[in-house]
Z-matrix of the N, CA and C atoms (Angstrom, degrees):
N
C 1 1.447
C 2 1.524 1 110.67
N 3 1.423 2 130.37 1 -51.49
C 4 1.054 3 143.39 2 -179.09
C 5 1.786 4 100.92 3 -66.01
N 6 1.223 5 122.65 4 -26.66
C 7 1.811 6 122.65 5 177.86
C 8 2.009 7 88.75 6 -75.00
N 9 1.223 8 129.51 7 -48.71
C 10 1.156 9 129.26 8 -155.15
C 11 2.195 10 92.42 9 -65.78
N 12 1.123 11 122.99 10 -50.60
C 13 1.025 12 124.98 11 -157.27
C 14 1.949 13 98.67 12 -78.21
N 15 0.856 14 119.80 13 -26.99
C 16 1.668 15 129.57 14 177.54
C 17 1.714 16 97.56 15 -68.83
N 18 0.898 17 98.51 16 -52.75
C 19 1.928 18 100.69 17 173.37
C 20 1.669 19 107.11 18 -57.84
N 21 0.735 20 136.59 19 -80.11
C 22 1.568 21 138.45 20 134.48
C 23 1.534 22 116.92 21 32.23
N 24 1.428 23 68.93 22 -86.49
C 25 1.923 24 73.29 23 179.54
C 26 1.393 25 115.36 24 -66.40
N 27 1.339 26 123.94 25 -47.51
C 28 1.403 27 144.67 26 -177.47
C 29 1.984 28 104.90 27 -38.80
N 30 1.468 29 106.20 28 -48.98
C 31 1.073 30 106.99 29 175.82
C 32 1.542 31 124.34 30 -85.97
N 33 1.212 32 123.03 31 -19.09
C 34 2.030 33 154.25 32 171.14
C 35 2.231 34 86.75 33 -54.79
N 36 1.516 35 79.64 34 -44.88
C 37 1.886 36 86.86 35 -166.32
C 38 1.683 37 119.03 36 -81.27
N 39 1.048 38 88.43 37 -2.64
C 40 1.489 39 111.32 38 -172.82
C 41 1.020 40 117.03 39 -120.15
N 42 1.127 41 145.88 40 10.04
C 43 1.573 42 164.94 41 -163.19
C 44 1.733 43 92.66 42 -154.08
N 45 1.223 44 141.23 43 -54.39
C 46 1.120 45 137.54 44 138.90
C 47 1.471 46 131.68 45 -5.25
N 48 1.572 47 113.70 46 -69.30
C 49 1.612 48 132.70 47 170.42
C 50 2.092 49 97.81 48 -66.99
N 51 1.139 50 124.70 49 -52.75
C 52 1.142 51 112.59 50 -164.82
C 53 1.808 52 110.63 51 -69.33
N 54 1.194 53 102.15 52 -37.28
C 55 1.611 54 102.81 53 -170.08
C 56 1.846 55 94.42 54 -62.81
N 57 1.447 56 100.47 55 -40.59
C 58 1.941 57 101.59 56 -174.96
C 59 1.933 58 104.08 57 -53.89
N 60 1.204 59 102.77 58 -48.21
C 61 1.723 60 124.11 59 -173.03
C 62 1.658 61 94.05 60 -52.30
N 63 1.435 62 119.81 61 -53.11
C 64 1.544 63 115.54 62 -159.93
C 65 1.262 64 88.15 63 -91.46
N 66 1.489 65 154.48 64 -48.79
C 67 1.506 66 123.25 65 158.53
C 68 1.161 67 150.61 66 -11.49
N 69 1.552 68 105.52 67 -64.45
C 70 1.247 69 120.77 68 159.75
C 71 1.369 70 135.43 69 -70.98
N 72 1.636 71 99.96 70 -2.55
C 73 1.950 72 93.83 71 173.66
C 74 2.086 73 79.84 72 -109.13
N 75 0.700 74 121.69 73 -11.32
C 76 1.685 75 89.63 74 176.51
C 77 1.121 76 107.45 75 -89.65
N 78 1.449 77 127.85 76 -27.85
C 79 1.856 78 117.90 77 163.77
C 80 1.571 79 100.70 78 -62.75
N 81 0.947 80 155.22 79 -68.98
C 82 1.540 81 154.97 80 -173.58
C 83 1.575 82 107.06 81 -34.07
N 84 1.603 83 109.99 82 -42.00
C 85 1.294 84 105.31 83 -161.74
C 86 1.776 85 96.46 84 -106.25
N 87 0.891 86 146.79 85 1.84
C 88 1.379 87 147.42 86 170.85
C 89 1.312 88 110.71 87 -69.56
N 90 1.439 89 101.02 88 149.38
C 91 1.588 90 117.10 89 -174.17
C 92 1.112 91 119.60 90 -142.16
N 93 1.292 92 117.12 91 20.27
C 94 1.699 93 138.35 92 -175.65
C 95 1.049 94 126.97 93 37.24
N 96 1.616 95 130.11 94 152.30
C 97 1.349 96 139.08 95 -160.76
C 98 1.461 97 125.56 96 -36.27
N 99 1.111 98 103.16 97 -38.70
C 100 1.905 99 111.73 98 157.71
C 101 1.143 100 144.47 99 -125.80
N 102 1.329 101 103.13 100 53.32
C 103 1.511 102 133.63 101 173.17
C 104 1.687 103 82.69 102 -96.72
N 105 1.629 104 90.88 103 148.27
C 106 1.556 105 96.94 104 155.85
C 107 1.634 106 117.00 105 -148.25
N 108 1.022 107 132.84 106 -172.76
C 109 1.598 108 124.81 107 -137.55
C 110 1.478 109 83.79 108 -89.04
N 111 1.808 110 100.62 109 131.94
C 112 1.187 111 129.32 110 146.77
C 113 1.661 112 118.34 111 0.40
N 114 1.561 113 120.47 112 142.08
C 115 1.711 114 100.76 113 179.05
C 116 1.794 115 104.16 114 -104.81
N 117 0.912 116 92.34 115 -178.29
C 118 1.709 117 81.31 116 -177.42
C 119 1.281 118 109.77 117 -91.83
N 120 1.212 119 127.16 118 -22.62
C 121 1.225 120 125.39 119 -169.82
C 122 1.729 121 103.93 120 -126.51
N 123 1.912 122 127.80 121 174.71
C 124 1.163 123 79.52 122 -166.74
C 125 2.066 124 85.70 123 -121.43
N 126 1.289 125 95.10 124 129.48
C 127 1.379 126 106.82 125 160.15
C 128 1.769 127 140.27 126 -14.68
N 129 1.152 128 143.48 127 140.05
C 130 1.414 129 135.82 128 156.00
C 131 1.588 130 97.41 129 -27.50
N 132 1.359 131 135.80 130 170.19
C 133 1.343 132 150.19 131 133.53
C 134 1.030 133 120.71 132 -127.05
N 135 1.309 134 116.01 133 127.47
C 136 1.489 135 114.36 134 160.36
C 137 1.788 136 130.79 135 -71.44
N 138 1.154 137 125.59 136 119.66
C 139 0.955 138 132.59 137 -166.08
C 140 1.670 139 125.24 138 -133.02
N 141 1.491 140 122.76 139 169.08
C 142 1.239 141 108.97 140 168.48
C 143 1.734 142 96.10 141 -128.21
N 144 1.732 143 94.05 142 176.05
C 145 1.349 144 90.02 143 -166.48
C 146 2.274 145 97.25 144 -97.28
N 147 1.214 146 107.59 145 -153.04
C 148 1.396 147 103.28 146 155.90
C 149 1.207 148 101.70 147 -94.84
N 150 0.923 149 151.11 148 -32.26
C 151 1.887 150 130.57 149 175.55
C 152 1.624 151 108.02 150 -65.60
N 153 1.265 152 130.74 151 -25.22
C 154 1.473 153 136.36 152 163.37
C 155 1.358 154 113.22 153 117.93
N 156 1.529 155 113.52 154 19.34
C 157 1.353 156 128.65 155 171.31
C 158 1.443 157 121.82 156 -78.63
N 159 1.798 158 104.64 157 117.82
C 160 1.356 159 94.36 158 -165.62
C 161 1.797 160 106.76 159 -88.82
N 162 1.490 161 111.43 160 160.35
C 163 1.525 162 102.17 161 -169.61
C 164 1.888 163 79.95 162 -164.70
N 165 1.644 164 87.41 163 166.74
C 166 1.839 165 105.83 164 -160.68
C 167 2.132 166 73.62 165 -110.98
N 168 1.612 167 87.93 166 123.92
C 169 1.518 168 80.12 167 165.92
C 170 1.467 169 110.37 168 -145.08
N 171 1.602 170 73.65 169 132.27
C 172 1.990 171 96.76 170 179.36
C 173 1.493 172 121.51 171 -118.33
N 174 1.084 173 104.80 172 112.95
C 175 1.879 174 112.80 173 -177.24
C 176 1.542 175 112.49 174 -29.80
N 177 1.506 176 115.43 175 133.10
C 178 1.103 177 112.16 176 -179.85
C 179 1.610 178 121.21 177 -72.85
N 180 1.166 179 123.88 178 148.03
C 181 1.705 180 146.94 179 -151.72
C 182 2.011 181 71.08 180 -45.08
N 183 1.324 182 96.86 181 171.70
C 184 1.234 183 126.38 182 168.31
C 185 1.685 184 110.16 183 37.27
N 186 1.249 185 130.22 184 10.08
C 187 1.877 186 117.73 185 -152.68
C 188 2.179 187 69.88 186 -130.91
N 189 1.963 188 95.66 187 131.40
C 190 1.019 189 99.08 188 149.56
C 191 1.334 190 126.97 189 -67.11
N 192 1.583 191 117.35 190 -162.17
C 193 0.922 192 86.12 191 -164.59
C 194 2.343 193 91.06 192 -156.58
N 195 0.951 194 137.78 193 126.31
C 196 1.743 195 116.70 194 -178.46
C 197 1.590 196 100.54 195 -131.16
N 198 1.282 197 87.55 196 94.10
C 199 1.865 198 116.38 197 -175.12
C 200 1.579 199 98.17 198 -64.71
N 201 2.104 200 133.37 199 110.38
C 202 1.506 201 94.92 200 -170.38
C 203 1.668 202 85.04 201 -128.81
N 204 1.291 203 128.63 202 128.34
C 205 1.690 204 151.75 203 -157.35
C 206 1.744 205 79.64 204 -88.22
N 207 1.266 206 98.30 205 107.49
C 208 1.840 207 114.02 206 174.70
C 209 1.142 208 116.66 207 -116.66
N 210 1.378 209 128.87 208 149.00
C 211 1.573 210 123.93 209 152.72
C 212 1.391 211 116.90 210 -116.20
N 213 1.243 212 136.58 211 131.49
C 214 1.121 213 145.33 212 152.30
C 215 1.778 214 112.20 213 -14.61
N 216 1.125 215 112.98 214 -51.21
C 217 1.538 216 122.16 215 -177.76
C 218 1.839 217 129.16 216 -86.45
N 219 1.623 218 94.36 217 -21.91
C 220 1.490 219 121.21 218 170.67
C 221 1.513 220 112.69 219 -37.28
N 222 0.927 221 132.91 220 65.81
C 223 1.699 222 107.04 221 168.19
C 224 1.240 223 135.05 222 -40.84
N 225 1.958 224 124.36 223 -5.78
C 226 1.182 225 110.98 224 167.24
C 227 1.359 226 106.95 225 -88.13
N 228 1.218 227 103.80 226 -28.33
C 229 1.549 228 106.25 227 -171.54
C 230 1.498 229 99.42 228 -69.74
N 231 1.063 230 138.03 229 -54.16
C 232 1.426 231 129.59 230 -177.50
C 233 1.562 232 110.12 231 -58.45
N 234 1.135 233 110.06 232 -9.34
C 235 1.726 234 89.05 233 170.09
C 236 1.239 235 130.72 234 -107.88
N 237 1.566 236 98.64 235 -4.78
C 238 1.391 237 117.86 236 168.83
C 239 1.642 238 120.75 237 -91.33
N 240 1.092 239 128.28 238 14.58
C 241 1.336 240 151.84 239 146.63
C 242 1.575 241 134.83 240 -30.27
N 243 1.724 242 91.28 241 -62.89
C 244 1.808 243 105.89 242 159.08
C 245 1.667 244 98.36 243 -60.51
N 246 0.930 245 139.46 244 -50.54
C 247 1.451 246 127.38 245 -158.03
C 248 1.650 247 102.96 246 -92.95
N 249 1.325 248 122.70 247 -9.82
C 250 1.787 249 105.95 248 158.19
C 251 1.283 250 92.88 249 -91.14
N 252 1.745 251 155.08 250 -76.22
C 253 1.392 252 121.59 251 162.25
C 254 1.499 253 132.48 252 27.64
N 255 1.552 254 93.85 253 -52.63
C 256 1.478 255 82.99 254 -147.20
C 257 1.700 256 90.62 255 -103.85
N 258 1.229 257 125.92 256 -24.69
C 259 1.575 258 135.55 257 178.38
C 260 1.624 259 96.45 258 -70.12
N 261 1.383 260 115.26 259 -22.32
C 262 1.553 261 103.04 260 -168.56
C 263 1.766 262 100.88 261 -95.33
N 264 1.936 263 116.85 262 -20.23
C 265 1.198 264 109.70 263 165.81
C 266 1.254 265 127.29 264 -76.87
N 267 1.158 266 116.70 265 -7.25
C 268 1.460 267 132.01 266 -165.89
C 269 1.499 268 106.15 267 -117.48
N 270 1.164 269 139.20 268 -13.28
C 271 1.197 270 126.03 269 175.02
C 272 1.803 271 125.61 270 -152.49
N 273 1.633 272 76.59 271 10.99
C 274 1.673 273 93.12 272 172.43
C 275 1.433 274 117.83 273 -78.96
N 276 1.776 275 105.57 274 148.75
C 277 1.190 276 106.39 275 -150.17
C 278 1.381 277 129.87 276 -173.61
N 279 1.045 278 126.58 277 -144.76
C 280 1.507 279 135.05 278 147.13
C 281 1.157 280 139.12 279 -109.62
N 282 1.478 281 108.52 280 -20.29
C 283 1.637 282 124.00 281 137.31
C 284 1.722 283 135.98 282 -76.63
N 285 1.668 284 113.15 283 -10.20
C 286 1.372 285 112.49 284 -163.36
C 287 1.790 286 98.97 285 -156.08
N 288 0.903 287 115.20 286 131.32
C 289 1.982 288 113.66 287 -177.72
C 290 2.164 289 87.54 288 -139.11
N 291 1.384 290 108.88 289 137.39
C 292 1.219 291 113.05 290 139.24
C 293 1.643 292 125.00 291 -74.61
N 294 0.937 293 123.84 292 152.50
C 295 1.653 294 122.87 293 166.48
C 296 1.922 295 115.95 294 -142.07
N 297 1.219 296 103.54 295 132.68
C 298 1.287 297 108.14 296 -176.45
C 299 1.238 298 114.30 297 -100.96
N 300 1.135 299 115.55 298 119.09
C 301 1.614 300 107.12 299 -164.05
C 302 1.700 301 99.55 300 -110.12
N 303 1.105 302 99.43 301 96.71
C 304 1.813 303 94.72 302 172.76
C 305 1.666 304 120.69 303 -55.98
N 306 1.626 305 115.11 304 138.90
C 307 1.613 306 99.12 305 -176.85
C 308 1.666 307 111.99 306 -89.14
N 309 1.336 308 124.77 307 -172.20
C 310 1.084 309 141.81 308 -173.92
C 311 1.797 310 94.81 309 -52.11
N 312 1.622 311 97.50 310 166.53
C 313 1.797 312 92.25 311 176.99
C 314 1.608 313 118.90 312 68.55
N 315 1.760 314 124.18 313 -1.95
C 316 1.038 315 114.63 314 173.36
C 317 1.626 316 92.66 315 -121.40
N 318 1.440 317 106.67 316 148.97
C 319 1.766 318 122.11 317 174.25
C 320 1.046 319 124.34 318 -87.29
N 321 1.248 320 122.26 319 150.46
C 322 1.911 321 117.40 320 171.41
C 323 1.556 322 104.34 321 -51.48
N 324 0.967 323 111.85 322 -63.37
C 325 1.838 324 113.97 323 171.48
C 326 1.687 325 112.90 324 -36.48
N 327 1.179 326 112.42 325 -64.88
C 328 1.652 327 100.38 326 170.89
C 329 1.638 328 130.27 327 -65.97
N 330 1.264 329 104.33 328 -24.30
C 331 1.935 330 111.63 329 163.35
C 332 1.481 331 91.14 330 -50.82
N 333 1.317 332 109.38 331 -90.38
C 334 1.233 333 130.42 332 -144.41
C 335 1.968 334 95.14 333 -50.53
N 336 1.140 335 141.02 334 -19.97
C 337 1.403 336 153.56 335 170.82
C 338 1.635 337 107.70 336 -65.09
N 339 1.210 338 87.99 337 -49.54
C 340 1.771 339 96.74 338 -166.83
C 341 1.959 340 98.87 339 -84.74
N 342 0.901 341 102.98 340 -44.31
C 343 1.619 342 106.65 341 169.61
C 344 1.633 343 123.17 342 -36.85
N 345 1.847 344 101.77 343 -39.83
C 346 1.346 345 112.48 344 174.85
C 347 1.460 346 111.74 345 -87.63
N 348 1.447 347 93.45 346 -51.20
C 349 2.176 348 95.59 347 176.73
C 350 1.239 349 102.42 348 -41.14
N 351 1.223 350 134.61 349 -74.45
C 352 1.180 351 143.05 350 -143.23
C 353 1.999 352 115.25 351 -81.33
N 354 1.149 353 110.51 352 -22.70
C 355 1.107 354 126.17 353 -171.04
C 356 1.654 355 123.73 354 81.50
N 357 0.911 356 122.61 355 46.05
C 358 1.648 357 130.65 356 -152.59
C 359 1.469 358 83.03 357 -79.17
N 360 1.562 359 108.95 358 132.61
C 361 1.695 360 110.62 359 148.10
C 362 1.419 361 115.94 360 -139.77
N 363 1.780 362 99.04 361 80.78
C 364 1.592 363 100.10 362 -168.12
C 365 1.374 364 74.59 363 -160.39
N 366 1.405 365 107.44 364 150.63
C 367 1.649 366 113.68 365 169.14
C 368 1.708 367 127.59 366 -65.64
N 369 1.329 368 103.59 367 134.32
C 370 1.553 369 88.96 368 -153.46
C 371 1.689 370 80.25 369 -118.18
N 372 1.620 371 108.52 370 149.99
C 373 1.360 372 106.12 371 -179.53
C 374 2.055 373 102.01 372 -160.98
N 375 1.346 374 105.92 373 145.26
C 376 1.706 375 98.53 374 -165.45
C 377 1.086 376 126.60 375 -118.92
N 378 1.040 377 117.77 376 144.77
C 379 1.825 378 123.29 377 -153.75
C 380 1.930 379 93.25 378 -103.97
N 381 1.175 380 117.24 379 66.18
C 382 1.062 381 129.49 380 159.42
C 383 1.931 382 121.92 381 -33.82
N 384 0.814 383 102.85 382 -84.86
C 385 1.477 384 120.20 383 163.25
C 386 1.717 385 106.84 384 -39.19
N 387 0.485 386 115.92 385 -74.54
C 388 1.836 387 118.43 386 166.09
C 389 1.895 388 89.09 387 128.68
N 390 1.250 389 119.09 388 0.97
C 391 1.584 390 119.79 389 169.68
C 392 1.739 391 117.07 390 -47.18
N 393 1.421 392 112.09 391 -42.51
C 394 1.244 393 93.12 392 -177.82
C 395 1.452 394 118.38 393 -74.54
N 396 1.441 395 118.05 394 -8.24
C 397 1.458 396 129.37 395 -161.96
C 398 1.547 397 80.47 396 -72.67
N 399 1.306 398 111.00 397 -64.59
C 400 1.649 399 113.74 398 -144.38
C 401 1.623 400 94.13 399 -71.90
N 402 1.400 401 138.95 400 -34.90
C 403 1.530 402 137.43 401 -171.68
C 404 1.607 403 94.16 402 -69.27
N 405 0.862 404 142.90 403 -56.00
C 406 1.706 405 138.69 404 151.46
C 407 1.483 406 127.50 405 -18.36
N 408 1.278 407 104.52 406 -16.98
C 409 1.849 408 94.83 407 -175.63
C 410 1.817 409 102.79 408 131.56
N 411 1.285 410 116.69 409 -33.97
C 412 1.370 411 126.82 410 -165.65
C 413 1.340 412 115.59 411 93.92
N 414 1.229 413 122.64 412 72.77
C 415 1.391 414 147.90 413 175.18
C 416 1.140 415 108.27 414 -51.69
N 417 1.353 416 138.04 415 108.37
C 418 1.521 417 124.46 416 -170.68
C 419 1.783 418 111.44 417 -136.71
N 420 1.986 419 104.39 418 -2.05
C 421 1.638 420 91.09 419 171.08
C 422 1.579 421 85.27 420 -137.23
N 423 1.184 422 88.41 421 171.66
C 424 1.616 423 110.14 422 179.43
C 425 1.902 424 112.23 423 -130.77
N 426 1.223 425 81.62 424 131.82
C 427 1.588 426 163.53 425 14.60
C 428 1.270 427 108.24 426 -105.82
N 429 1.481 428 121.00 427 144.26
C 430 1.007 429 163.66 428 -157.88
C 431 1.340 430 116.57 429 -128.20
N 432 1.366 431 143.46 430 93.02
C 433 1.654 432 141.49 431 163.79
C 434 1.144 433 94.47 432 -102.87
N 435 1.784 434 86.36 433 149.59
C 436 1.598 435 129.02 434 177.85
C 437 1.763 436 107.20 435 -123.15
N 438 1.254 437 112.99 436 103.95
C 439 1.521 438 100.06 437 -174.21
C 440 1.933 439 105.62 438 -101.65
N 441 1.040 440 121.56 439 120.82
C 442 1.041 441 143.19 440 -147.51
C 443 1.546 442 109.87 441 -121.02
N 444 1.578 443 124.41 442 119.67
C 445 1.558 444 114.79 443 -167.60
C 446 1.415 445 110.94 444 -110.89
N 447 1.214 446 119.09 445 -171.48
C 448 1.180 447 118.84 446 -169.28
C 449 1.330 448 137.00 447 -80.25
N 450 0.993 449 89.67 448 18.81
C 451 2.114 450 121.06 449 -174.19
C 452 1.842 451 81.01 450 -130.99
N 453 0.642 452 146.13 451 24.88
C 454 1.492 453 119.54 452 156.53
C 455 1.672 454 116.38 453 86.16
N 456 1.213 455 94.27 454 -16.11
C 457 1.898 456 104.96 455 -169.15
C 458 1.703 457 108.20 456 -85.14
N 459 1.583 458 97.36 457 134.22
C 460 1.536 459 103.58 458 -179.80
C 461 1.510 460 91.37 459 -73.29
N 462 1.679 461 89.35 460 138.51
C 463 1.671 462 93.92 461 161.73
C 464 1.195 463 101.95 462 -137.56
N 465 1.307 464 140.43 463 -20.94
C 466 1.402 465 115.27 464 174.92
C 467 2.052 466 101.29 465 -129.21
N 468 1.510 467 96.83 466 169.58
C 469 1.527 468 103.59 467 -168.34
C 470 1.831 469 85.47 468 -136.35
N 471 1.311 470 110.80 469 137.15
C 472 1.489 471 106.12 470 -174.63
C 473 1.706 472 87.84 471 -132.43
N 474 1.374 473 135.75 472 123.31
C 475 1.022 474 129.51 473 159.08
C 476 1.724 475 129.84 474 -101.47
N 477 0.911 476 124.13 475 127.44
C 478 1.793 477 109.42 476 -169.44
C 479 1.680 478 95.55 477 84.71
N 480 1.338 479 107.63 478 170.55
C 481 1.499 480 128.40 479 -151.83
C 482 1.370 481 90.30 480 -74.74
N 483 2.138 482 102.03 481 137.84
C 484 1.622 483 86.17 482 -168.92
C 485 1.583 484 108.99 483 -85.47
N 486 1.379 485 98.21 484 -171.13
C 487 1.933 486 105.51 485 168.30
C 488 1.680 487 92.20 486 -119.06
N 489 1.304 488 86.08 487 134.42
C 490 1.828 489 105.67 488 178.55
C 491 1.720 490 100.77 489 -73.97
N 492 1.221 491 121.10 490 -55.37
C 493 1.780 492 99.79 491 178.82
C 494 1.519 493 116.24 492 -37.02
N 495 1.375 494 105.38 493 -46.09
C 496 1.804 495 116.52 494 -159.34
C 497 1.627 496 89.29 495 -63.97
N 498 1.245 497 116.85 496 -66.04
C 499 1.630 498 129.70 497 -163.45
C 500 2.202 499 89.21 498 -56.19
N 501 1.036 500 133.60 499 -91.23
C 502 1.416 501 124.80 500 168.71
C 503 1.452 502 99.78 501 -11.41
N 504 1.191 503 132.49 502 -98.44
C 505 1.352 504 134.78 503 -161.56
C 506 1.730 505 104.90 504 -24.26
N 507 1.066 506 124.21 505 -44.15
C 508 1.458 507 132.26 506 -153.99
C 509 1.843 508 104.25 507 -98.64
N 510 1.577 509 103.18 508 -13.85
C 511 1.341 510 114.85 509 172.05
C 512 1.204 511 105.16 510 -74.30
N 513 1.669 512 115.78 511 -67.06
C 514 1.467 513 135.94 512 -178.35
C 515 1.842 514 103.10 513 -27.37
N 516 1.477 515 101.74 514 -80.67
C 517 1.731 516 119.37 515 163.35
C 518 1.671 517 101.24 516 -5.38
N 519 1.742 518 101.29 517 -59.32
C 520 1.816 519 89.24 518 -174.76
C 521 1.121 520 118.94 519 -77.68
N 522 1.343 521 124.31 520 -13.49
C 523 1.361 522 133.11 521 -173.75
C 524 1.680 523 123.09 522 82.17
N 525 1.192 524 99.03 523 38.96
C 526 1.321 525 124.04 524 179.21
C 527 1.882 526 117.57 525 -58.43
């Protein structure tokens, strides 16, 4: 009787872990009611700079490109920082640039704050308007990467804090 109830639970716990597992990848992977599908290639954006200069910015011809939707206040995003750092020391360039795209709700004054706190050495630029979020697919958590190749074409979508093998692996792919 007591073997019958261990089976029981075993499976209660296991149906348990999976329903938690399929939760958490449909919050991860959601893009809310008016988001709409990703473009293939990646668009003008409107943007501001950290001095508060607004400008239409489009990746230069041939240079990939890893667009990453940050907040100043994010704790995933702030810890994933050392590791755009370190993709932007290691493979920044004329073929490859990180870019930090701050979302709506953050100021030129607080970029430019968090740029120094934090040590940012990747171009940081802010989606004020929340336009570039939504011309992207509808960007709705942070952080958010857009990995972007050298033809302009989205190829990868990273939602939640990235993993540097996966992001490398998908570099390699371009031949970076």
């Amino acid at each position: 009787m007591a073997q019958g109830r261990g089976k029981w639970r075993w499976g209660r716990d296991l149906g348990a872990l999976l329903v938690l597992l399929l939760g958490i990848y449909a919050f991860t992977q959601w893009r809310g009611a008016a988001s709409g599908p990703p473009p293939r290639t990646l668009p003008a954006l409107t943007v501001e700079t950290p001095a508060g200069a607004v400008l239409q910015y489009t990746p230069p011809p041939a240079q990939a490109q890893f667009i990453n939707f940050w907040s100043p206040d994010c704790p995933p995003c702030i810890a994933e920082i050392p590791a755009l750092n370190l993709l932007q020391k290691a493979l920044g360039g004329r073929h490859f640039t990180v870019i930090g795209l701050a979302v709506a709700g953050t100021t030129p004054p607080a970029l430019r704050q968090a740029a120094l706190r934090y040590g940012i050495h990747y171009p940081l630029l802010l989606d004020d308007s929340g336009k570039a979020a939504q011309t992207l697919g509808g960007v709705v958590l942070t952080p958010t990467s857009i990995l972007v190749n050298g033809q302009g074409r989205v190829v990868g979508r990273y939602v939640g804090a990235i993993s540097l093998p996966v992001v490398l692996w998908h570099l390699l792919l371009l031949r970076l």
